[in-house]
C-alpha positions as CSV (number, residue, x, y, z in Angstrom):
1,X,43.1,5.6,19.0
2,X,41.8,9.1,20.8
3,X,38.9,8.2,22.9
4,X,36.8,10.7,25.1
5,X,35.6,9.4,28.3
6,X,31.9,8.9,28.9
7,X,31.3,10.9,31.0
8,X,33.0,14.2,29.8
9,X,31.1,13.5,26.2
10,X,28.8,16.1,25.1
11,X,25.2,16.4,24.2
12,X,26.6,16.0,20.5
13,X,27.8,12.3,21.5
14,X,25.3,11.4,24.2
15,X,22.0,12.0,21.9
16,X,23.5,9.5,19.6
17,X,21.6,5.8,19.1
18,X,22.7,2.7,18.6
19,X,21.0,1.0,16.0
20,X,21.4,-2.6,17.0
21,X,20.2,-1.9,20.8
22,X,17.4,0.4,18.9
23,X,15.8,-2.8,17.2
24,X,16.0,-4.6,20.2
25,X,14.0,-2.4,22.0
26,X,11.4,-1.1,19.3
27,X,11.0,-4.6,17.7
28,X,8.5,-7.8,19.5
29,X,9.9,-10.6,20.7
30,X,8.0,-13.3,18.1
31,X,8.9,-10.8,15.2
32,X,12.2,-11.0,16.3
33,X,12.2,-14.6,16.1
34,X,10.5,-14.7,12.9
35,X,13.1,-12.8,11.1
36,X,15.7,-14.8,12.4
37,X,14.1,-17.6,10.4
38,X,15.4,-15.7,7.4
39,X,19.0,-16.1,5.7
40,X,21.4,-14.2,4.2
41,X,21.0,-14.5,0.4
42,X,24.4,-13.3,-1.0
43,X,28.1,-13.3,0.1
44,X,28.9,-10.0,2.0
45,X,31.0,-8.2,-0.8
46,X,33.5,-7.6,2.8
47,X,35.9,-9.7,2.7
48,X,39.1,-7.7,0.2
49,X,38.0,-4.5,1.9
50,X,40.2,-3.4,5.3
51,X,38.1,-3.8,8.5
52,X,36.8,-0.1,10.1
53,X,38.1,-0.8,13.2
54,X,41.8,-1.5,12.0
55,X,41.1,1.8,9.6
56,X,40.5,4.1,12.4
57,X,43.2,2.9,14.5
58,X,45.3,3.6,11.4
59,X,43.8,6.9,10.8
60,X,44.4,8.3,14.4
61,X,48.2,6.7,13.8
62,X,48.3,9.3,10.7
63,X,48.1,6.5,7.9
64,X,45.4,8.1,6.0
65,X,46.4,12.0,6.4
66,X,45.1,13.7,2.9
67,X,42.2,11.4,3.0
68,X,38.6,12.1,2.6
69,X,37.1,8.8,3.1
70,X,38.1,4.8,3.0
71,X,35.7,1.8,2.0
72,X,35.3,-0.5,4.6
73,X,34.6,-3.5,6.5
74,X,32.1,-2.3,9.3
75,X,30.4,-4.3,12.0
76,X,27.0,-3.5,12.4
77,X,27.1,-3.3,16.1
78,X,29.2,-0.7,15.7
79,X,26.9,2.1,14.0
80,X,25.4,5.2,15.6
81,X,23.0,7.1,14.4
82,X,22.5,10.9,15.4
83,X,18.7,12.1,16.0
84,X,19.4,15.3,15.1
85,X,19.5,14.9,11.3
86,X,18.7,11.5,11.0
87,X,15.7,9.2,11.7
88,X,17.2,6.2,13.9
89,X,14.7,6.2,16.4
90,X,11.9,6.4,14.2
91,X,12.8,3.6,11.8
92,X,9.7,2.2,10.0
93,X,10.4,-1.9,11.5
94,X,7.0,-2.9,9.9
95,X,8.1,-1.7,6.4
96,X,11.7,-3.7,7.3
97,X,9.6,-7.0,8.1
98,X,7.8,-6.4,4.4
99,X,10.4,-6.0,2.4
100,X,12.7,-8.5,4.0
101,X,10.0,-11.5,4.2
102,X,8.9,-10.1,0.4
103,X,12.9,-11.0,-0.1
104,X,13.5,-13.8,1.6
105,X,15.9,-12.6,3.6
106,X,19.0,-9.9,3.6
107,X,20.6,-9.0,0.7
108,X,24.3,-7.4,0.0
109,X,23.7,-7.1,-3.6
110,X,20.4,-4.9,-3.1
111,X,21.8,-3.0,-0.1
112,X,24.7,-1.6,-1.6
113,X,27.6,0.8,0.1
114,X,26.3,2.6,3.3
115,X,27.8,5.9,4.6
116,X,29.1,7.0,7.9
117,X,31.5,9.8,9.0
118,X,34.3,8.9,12.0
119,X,34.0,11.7,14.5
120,X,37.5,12.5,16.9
121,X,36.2,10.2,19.4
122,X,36.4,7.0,16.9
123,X,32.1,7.1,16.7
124,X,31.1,6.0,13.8
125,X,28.1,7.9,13.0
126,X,26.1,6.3,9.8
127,X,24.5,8.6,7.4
128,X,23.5,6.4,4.9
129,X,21.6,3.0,5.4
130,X,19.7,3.1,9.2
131,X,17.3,1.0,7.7
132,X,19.8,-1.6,5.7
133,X,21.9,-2.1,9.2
134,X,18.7,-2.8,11.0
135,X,17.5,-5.4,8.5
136,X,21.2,-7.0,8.7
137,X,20.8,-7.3,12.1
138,X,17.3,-8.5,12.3
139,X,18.3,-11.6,10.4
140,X,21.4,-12.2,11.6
141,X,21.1,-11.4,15.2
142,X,24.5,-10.5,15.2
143,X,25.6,-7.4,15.8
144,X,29.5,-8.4,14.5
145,X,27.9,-8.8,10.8
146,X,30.1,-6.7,8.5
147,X,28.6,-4.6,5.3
148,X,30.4,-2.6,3.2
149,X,30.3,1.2,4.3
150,X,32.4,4.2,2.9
151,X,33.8,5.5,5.7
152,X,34.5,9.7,5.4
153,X,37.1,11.4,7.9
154,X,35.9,15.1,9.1
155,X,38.9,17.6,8.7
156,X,40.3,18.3,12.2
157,X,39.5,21.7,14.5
158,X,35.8,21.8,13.4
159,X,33.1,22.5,15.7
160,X,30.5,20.3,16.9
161,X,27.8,21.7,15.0
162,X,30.2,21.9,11.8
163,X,30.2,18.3,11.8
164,X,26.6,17.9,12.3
165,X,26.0,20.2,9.2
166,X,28.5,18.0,6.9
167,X,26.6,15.1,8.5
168,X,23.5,15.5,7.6
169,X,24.1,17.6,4.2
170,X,25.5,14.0,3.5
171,X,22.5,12.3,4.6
172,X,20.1,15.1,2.9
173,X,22.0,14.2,-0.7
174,X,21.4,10.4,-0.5
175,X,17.4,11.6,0.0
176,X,17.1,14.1,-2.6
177,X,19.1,12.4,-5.0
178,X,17.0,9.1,-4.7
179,X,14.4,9.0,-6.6
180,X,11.8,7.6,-4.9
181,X,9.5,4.6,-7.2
182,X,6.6,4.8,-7.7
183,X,3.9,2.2,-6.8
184,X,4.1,0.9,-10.8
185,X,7.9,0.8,-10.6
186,X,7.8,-1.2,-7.2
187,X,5.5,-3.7,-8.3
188,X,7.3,-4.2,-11.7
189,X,10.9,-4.9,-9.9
190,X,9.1,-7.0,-7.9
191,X,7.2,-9.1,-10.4
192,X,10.3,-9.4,-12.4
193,X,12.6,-10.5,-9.6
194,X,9.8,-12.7,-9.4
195,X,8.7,-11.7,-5.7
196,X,5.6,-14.2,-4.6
197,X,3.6,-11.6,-3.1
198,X,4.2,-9.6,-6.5
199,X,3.4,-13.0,-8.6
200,X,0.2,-13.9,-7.0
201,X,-1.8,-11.1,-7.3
202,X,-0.5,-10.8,-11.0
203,X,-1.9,-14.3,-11.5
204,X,-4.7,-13.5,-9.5
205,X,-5.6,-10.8,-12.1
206,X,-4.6,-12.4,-15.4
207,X,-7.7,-14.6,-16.0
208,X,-9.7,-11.0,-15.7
209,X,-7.2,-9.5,-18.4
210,X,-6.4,-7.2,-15.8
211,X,-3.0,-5.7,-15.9
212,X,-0.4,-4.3,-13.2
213,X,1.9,-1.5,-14.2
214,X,2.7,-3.0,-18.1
215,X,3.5,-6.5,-17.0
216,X,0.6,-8.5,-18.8
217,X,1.1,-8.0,-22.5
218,X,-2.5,-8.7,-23.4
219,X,-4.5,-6.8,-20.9
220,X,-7.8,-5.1,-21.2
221,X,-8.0,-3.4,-18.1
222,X,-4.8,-1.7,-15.7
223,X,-5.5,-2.2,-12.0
224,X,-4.5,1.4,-10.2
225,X,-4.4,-0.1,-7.1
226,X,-3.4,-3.6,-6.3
227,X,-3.1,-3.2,-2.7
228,X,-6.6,-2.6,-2.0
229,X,-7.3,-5.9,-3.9
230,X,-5.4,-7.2,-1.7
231,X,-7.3,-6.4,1.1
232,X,-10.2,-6.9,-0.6
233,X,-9.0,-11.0,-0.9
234,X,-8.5,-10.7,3.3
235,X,-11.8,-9.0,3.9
236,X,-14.2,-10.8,1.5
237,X,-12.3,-14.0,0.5
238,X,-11.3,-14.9,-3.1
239,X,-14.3,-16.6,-3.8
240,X,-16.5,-12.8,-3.7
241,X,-13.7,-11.1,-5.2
242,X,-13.6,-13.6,-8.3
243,X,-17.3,-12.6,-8.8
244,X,-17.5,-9.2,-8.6
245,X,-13.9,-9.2,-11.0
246,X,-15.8,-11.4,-13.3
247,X,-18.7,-8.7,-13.7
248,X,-16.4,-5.4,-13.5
249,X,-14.7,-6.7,-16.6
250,X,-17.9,-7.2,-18.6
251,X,-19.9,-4.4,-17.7
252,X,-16.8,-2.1,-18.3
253,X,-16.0,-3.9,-21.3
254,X,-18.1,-1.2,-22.9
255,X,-16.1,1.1,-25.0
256,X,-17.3,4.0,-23.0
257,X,-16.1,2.6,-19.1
258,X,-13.1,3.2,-18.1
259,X,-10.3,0.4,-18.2
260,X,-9.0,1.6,-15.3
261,X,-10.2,-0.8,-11.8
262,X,-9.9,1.2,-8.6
263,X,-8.8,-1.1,-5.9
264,X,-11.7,0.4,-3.3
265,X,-14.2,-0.1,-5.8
266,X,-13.4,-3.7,-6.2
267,X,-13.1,-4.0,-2.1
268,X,-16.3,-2.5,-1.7
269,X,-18.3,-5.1,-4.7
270,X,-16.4,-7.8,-3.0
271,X,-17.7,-7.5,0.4
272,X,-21.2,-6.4,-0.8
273,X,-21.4,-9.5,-2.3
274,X,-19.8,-11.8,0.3
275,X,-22.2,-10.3,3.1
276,X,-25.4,-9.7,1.2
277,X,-25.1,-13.0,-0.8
278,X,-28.1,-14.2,0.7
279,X,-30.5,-11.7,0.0
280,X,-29.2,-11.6,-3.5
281,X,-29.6,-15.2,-4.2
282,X,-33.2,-15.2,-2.8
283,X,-33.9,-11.9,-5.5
284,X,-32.4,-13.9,-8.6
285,X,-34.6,-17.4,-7.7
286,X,-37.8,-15.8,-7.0
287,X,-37.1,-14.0,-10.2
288,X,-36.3,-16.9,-12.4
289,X,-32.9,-17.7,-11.9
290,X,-31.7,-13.9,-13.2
291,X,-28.3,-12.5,-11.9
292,X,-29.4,-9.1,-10.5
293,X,-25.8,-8.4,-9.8
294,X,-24.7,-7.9,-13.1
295,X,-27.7,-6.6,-14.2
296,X,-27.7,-3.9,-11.4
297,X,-24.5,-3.3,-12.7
298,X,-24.5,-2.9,-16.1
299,X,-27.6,-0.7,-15.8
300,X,-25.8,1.5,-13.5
301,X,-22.3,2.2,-14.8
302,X,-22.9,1.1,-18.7
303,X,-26.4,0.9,-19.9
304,X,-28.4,4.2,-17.8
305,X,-27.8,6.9,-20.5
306,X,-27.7,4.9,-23.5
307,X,-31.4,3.5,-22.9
308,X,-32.6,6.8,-22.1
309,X,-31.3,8.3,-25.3
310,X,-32.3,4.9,-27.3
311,X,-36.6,5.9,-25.5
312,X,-36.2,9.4,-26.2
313,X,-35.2,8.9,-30.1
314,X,-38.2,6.4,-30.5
315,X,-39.6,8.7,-29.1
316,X,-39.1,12.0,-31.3
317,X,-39.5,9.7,-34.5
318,X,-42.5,8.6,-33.3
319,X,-43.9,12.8,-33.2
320,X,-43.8,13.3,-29.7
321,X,-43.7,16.8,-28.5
322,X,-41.2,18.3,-26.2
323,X,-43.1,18.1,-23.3
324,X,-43.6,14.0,-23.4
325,X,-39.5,13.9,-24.5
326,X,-38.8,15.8,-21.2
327,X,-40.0,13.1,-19.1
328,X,-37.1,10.8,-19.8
329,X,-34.6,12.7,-17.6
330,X,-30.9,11.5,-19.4
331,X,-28.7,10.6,-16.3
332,X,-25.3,9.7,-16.5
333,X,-23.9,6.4,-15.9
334,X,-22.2,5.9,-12.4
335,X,-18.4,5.7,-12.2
336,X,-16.3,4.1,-9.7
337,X,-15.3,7.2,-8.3
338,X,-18.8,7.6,-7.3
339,X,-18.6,4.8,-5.1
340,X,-15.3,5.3,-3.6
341,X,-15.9,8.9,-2.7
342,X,-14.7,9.8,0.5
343,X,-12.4,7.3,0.5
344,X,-9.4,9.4,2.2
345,X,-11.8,11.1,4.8
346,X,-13.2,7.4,5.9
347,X,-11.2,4.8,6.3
348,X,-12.4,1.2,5.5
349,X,-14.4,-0.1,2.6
350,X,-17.7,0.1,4.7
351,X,-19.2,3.0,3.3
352,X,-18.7,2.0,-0.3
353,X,-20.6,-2.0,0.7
354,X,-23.5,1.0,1.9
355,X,-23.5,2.8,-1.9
356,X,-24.2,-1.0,-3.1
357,X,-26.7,-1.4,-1.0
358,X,-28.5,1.8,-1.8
359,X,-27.7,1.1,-5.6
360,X,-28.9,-2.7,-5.4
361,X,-32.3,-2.0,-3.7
362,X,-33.0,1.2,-5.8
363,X,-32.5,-1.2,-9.0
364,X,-34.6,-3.9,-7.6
365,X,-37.4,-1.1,-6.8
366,X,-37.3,0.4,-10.1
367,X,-37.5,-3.4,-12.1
368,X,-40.1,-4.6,-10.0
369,X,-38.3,-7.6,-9.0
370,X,-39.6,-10.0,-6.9
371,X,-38.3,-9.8,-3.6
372,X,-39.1,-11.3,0.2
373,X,-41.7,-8.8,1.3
374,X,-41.0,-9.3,5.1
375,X,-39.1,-6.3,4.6
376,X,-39.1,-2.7,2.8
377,X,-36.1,-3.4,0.6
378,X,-34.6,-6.2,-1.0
379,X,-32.0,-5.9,1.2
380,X,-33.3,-5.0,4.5
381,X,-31.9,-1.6,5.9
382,X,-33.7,-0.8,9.0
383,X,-35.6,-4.1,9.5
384,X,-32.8,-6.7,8.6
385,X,-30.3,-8.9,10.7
386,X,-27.9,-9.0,7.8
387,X,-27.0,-5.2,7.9
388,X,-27.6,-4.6,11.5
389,X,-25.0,-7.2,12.0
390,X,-22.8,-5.6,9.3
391,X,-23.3,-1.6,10.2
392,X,-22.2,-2.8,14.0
393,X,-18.3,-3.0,12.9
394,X,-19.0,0.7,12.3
395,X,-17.3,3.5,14.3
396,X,-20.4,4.4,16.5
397,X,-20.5,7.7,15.6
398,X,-20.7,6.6,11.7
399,X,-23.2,4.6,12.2
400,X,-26.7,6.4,11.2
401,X,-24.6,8.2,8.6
402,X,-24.0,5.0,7.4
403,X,-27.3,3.8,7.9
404,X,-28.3,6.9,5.4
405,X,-26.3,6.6,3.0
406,X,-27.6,2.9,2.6
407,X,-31.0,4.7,2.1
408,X,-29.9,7.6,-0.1
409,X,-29.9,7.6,-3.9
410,X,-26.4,7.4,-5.5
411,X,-25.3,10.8,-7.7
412,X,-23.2,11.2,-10.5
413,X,-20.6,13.4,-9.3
414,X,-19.6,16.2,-12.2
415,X,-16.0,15.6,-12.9
């Protein structure tokens, strides 16, 4: 086999990575370990194909002369990956750890063929699968681990940056071509390959009628964003999420709500609830035992404009004059896109728990409920422990913005 020495290689073999000494470096130790954990779910669909190593030494012997390419055996250890066209030292490893602990492990049977091209030192430079040979290697730890990988032959005499141009018009194809899924499609291979992460928050949902992407036959509602529930479980616990789920569905039962939950919207009713729960529990017994939550919310984002309409028609039928009739002001019910406004500026669910706030204590104002009058509000703004101690997780800088938009009525936006 043609080799060129080390040191007379040129910046077209010396900018080249190795992918296996790549993950070493980029990757922690205990993530490292952790992955090891997993296995290897399939047989490696290797062993009838001819190892690389044997086809190159063949291919510099002349055995595959009129050849464009030869599927192969390759070890992993083996791979380069050129910077130049290719991503290999900016892998994503944190998406790698999801998908493979979302798996279980490596498989063959999802990975598929890879693609590399031999240059006329014997490199083999991959083009197709960085992130598959990584993954290989992070549960095995062994960087003789074979995969299948269509190895193509570059025609003698061409230049250095001829190659590099066949290269990575080979590696651009296998990204145009792709078509990328979509957040729906994801989750529905996952449920269906019956993924846990994909199963629990499907069965999280189904009590609530709440749909993912098709996959609950019966559903009332389709949850956009089942992520940000997600996070919304981590940040508020399932016990706050459960509750503010259990009022979303019936306020926007209402033929005129949308059936659409936005994950942020749920995040931020979650942690509203979770953090203010004391303050709301005092407002429900000193007014008889109500559930101002609900209430607040159905008055809000179902019932506003239809009571004002219902008023103004008694009303007219009752011979009031224009003037009176102009009194009741008809404001449109909120929508969740009111609350979650902002959402890609900010980041964080904080400023959507402070439109609750501002929401809750403008309803308790407005219904004269009964409330501790320590303070201004029924939940404390300025004068309170509960939000102080809450606004304090804030970026510094947001703070009084925050602290404002706690205190600030909360507008319809026009759509």
């Amino acid at each position: 086999m043609t080799t060129v020495a080390q040191s007379n290689r040129s910046k077209f073999y010396t900018r080249l990575l190795n992918l296996v000494v790549k993950y070493k470096e980029k990757v922690d130790e205990n993530t490292q370990k952790q992955l090891a954990t997993l296995t290897v779910l399939d047989k490696a669909p290797t062993d009838n194909l001819p190892k690389m190593e044997d086809v190159i030494e063949g291919y510099f012997r002349g055995e595959y002369e009129g050849q464009d390419s030869v599927i192969v055996s390759g070890r992993i250890g083996e791979f380069m990956s050129d910077p130049e066209y290719n991503r290999g030292d900016s892998l994503k490893y944190g998406n790698q750890e999801r998908d493979l602990k979302a798996m279980g492990g490596f498989s063959y049977k999802a990975s598929g063929v890879l693609a590399a091209f031999l240059r006329p030192d014997g490199t083999v430079v991959l083009t197709q699968g960085n992130n598959r040979t990584s993954m290989l290697y992070a549960v095995t730890q062994n960087e003789n681990a074979r995969i299948s990988v269509t190895l193509n032959f570059h025609k003698e005499g061409l230049s250095e940056e001829e190659m590099t141009r066949i290269e990575a018009e080979n590696h651009n194809a296998d990204a145009a071509f792709r078509t990328n899924q979509g957040t729906d499609d994801k989750f529905k291979s996952a449920y269906h390959s019956k993924q846990p992460w994909a199963v629990n928050i499907y069965n999280f949902l189904k009590p609530y009628l709440i749909g993912i992407a098709g996959t609950l036959e019966n559903a009332k509602f389709n949850c956009t964003s089942h992520t940000y529930v997600d996070r919304a479980r981590k940040e508020a616990g399932d016990e706050y999420v459960k509750r503010f789920l259990e009022v979303h569905t019936q306020v926007f039962n209402d033929p005129e709500c949308s059936k659409d939950i936005y994950g942020n919207f749920v995040r931020g009713g979650s942690i509203f609830l979770s953090v203010f729960s004391s303050h709301i529990e005092e407002v429900n017994e000193k007014n008889g035992g109500i559930d101002s939550f609900f209430d607040m919310m159905k008055h809000y984002f179902s019932d506003r404009k239809k009571g004002a309409l219902e008023i103004r028609k008694m009303m007219e039928e009752s011979g009031m004059n224009a003037s009176a009739l102009s009194q009741v002001p008809i404001v449109e019910c909120l929508k969740q896109s009111d609350i979650t406004d902002g959402n890609r500026i900010i980041k964080g669910a904080s400023l959507f728990v402070c439109r609750f706030v501002s929401l809750y204590n403008e309803y308790c104002k407005q219904n004269n409920l009964e409330y501790n009058k320590t303070y201004a509000t029924a939940i404390p703004v300025t004068d309170g422990k509960t939000f102080a101690n809450f606004v304090k997780k804030v970026e510094p800088l947001l703070r009084q913005s925050f602290i404002d938009v706690a205190k600030s009525p909360v507008v319809p936006k026009d759509d």
